[in-house]
C-alpha positions in Angstrom: -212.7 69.7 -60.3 -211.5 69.3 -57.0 -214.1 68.5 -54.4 -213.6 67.5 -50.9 -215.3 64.3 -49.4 -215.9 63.4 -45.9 -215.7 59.7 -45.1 -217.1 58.4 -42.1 -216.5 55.3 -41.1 -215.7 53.6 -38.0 -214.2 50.3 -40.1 -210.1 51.2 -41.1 -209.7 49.1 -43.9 -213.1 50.3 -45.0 -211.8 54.4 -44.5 -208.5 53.4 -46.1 -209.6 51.6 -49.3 -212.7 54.5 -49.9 -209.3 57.1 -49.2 -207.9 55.7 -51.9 -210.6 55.3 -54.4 -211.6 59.4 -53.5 -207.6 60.2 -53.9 -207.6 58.4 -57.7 -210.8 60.4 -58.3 -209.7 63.7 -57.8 -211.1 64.4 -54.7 -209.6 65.9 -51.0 -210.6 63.9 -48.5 -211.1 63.9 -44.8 -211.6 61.4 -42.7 -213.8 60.6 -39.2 -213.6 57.8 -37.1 -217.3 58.3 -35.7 -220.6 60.1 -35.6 -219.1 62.9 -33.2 -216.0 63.2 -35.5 -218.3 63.4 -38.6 -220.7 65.9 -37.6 -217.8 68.2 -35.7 -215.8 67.5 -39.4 -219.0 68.6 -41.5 -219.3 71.7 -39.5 -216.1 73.0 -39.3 -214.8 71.9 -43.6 -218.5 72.0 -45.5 -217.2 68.6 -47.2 -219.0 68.8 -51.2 -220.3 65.2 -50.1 -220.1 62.9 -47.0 -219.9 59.3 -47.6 -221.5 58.5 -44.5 -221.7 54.8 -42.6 -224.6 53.7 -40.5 -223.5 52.3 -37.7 -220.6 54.4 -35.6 -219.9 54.8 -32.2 -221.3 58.3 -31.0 -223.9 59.6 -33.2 -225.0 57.0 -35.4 -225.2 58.7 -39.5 -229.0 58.5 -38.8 -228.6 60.9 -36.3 -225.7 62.7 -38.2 -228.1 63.1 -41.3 -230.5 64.6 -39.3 -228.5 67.2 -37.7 -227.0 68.5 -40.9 -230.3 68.5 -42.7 -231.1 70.4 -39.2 -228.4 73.1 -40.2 -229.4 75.6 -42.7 -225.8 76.6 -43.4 -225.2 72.9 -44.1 -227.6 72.3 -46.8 -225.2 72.3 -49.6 -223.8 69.0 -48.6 -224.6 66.1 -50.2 -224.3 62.2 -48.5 -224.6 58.8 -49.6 -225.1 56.5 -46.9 -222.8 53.8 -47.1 -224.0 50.8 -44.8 -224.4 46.7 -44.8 -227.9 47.6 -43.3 -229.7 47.0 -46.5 -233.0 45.9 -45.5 -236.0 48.0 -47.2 -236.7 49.8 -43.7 -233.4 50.6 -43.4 -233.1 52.3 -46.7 -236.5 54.4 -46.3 -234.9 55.5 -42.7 -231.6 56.8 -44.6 -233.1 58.9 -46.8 -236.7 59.9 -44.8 -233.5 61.7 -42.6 -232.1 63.6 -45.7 -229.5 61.3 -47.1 -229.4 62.0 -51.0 -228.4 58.5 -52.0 -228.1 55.1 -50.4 -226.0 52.3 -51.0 -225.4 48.9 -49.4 -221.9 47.3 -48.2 -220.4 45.6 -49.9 -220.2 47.8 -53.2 -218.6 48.0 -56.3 -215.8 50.5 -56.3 -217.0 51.5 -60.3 -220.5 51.8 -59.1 -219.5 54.2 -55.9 -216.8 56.2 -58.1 -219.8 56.9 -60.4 -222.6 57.8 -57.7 -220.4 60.3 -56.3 -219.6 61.6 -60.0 -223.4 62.1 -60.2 -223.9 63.5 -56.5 -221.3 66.1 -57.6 -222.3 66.7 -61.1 
């Protein structure tokens, strides 16, 4: 099934190689640059899932997790923070604001293709 996946992600070989990987699974994909972009993106397509990067100029996906958990229209999407901040703190923070899953940079590619499986069962 088709399903369309925000990436947000202010690193381009990062949004390029997780393009790809999406592509070969199937998936539409969007793209945003920062938090602004990602939140204005989420709003305006409904993405099935957002994989969503910590750290990004603008709203940082703390804050962007927050305001879509905020938005009762939004609450079908799913996001998987994807961030090198790995520490236990950090993870409790990602999903205290909503995030359904968290995962730490740098991943596998098999184990990210199958999280997102399982996000969109």
């Amino acid at each position: 099934m088709n399903r369309k996946v925000l990436i947000a992600d202010d690193e381009p070989n990062i949004l390029i190689s997780l393009e790809f990987l999406m592509q070969r699974e199937g998936h539409e994909v969007l793209l945003a640059r920062d938090g602004n972009a990602a939140l204005a993106a989420i709003v305006e397509h409904r993405p099935d899932l957002v994989l969503l990067d910590v750290m990004m100029p603008g709203k940082n996906g703390y804050e962007v997790c927050q305001a879509v958990r905020a938005d009762e229209r939004l609450a079908g999407v799913k996001i998987l923070m994807l961030t090198a901040k790995g520490r236990d703190t950090d993870v409790a923070q990602g999903l205290g604001v909503g995030a359904d899953a968290y995962m730490t940079k740098p991943f596998s590619t098999k184990e990210l293709a199958a999280r997102v499986r399982e996000l969109l069962g």
